[in-house]
Structure formats: structure tokens, C-alpha cells
N, C-alpha and C positions, 0 to 999 in steps of 0.2 A: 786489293792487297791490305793485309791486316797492318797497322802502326805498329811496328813492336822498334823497341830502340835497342835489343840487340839482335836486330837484324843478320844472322849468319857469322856471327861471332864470339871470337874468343877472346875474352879477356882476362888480366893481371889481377888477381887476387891476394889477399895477407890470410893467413889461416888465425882466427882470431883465436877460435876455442876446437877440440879437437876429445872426442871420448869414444874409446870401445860401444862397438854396436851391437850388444849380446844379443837385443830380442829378434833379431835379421836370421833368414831362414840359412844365407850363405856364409859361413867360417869366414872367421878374419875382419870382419868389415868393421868401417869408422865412420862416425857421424861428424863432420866437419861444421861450423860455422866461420863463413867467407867473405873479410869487407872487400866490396872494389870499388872504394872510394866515395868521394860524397857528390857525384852523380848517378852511382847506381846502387850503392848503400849494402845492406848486407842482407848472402844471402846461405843456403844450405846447402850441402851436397853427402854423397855419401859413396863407400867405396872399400873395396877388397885391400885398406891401406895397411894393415896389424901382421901381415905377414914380412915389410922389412921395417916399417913405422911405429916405432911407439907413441899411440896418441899425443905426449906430452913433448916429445922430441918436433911434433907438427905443426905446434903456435908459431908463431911469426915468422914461417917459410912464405916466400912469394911464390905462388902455382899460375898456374893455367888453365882456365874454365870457359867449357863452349857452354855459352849461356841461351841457345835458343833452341833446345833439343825438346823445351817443358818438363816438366815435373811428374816427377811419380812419386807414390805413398812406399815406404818399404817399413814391417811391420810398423805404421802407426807414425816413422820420421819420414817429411814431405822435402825431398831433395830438386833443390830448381835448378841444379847443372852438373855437369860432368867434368870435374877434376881431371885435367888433360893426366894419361900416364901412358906409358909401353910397356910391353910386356916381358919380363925377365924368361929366363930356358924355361922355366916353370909355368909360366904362365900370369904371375903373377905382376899387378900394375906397378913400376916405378914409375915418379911424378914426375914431370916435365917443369922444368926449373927456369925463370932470368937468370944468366950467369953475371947480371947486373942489379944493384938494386934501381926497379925502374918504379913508374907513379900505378900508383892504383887504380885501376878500370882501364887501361893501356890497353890499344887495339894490338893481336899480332895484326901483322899482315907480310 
């Protein structure tokens, strides 16, 4: 079994910085940068967020990120997890939110 420290989880993020992803092959999408705290520091993600999100509206929301799916390139930004959302009639991701302000790198469980 590989060491990995997040092992099948999802943790509490702060959206630090947050900008339209023009060169992404897919409409709509955000390049996110994501601290979760100073155990597991900061990392990337990316996402179909521009359709209710305006990138600027998206700093300092606390999300939810499954951090062990690894990483993929999308044109050229290297996103290391997946921005918990569900999907509106449209299809499109709404973020999955603390309805609390809780600590950064928080396991759900």
C-alpha cells in the first residue's frame, strides 16, 4: 500500500485565488488555487465553476476537496483534486459548502 496522507479523502479548503480558464477545451471552467491549511498547504483544482461563479466571487469560500483521485494536466494547468459540487437541472457543478466556518484541511467524515 502506497503512503499517501490523504488516503480516500476529502478535505476543507479556502479558495485563495480563483481565475477564468480560457485555454480548457470545456466552456465555463475555473482554475482555482486551494489552501488546506499548514498540514497539507496549497493546492490546484479546476472546474466547470463560470457558469453560476464569478471567479472573484470564489476567494475566500471554504469548499470541499477529494484530494486522492491525482492529478491531471488540462490545457497546460495541473489540477491535484476535485472541488466537491452537484449538479444543478442543467447539469452544471454547484460547490458543496461548510454551512460553518470550520479549520482548514478538516476531514469530512
Amino acid at each position: 500500500m502506497v503512503d499517501n496522507p490523504f488516503d480516500d479523502e476529502i478535505r476543507v479548503g479556502e479558495i485563495l485565488r480563483a481565475e477564468s480558464f480560457e485555454e480548457a477545451n470545456k466552456p465555463k471552467m475555473t482554475k482555482l488555487w486551494i489552501d488546506l491549511g499548514d498540514e497539507y498547504g496549497e493546492i490546484r483544482s479546476a472546474g466547470q465553476l463560470d457558469h453560476h461563479y464569478d471567479p472573484e466571487e470564489l476567494e475566500g469560500r471554504r469548499v470541499l476537496c477529494a484530494t486522492t483521485l491525482g492529478s491531471v494536466r488540462i490545457a497546460g494547468f495541473k489540477s491535484e483534486a476535485l472541488t466537491v459540487g452537484v449538479p444543478d437541472e442543467d447539469g452544471y457543478p454547484v460547490l458543496v459548502e461548510p454551512e460553518s466556518d470550520v479549520p482548514l484541511g478538516g476531514l469530512l467524515f
